[in-house]
C-alpha positions as CSV (number, residue, x, y, z in Angstrom):
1,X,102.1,-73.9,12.2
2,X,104.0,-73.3,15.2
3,X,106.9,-75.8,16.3
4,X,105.4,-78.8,18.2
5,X,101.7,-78.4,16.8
6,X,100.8,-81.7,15.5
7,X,98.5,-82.2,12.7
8,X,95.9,-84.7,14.1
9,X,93.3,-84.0,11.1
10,X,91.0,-81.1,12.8
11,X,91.6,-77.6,12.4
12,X,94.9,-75.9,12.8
13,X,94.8,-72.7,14.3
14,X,97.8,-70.4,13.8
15,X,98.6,-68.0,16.8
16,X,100.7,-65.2,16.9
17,X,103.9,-65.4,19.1
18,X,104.1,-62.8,21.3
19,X,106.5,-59.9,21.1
20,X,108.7,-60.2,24.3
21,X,110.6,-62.7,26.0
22,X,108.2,-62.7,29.1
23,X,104.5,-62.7,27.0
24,X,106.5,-65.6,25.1
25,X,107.1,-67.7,28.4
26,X,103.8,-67.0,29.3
27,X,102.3,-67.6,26.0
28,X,104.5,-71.2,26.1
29,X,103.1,-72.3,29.5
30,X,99.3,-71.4,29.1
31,X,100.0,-73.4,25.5
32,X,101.8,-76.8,27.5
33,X,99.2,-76.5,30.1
34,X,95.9,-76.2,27.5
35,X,97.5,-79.3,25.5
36,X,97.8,-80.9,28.3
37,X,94.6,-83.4,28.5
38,X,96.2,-85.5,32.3
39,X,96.4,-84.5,35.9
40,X,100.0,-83.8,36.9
41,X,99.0,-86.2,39.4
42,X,97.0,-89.4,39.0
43,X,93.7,-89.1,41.6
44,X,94.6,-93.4,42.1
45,X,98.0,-92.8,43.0
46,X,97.9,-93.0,46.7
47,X,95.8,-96.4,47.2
48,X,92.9,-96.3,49.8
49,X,95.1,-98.5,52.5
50,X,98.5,-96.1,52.2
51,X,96.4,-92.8,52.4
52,X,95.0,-94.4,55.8
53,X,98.4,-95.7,57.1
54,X,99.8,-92.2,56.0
55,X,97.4,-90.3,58.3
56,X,97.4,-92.7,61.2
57,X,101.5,-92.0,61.4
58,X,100.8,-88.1,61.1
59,X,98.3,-88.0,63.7
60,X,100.8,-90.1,66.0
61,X,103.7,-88.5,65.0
62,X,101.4,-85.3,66.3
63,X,99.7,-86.5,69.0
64,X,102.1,-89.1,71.0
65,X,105.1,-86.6,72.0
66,X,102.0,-84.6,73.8
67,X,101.2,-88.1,75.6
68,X,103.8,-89.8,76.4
69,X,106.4,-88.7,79.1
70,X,109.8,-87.3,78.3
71,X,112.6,-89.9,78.1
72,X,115.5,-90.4,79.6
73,X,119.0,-89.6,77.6
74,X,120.5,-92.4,76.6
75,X,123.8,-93.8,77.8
76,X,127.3,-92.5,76.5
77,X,128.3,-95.3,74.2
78,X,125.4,-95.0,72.0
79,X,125.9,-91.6,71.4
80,X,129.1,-92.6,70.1
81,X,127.6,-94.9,67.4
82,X,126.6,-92.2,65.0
83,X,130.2,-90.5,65.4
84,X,131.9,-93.7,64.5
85,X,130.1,-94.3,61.6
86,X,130.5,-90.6,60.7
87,X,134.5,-91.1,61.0
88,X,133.9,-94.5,58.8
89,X,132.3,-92.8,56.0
90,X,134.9,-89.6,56.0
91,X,137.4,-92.5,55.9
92,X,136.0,-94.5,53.0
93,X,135.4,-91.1,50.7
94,X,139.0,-90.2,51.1
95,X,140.9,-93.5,50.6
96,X,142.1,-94.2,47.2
97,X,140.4,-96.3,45.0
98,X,141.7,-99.7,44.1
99,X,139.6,-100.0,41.1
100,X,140.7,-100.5,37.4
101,X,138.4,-97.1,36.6
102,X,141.2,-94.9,37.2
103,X,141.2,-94.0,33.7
104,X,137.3,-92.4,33.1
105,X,138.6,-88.9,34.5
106,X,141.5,-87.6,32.8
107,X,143.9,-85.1,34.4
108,X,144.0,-81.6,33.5
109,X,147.8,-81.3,33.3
């Protein structure tokens, strides 16, 4: 019996394992896909209501930059608010912990 075959009471049938290394992969994957008896993904995944709100943003996200006019650029100082909290975050990843966890790494010399 080959490894991972269960015995579920009907028939076994014993194949023979292919020579090389790529028949085997192939042999593997046509095997996980024919035991397979579910859809990768479930047809009621996406409910009616979320499909619908999922194509109305699509289509606007499409069709409303062809519309509308072009915008002006916004002012300076909130251009500067995605910097700052660029600089913040730089900050916070480099500052030394305060924590009591020092201890779960462990220093190579």
């Amino acid at each position: 019996m080959d490894v991972g075959e269960r015995n579920n009471g009907k028939n076994v049938i014993l194949h023979r394992l292919p020579a090389t290394s790529s028949e085997n992969i192939k042999y593997e994957l046509s095997r996980t896909f024919s035991l397979q008896k579910t859809l990768m993904i479930p047809a009621s995944y996406y409910s009616l209501g979320s499909l619908v709100v999922l194509v109305g943003l699509t289509a606007s996200l499409l069709i409303l930059p062809l519309v509308l006019p072009p915008l002006p650029p916004p002012p300076f100082m909130l251009l500067l608010i995605p910097l700052g909290i660029m600089v913040l975050l730089v900050v916070l990843a480099f500052m030394p912990s305060s924590s009591k966890a020092k201890d779960v790494t462990c220093p190579l010399m």
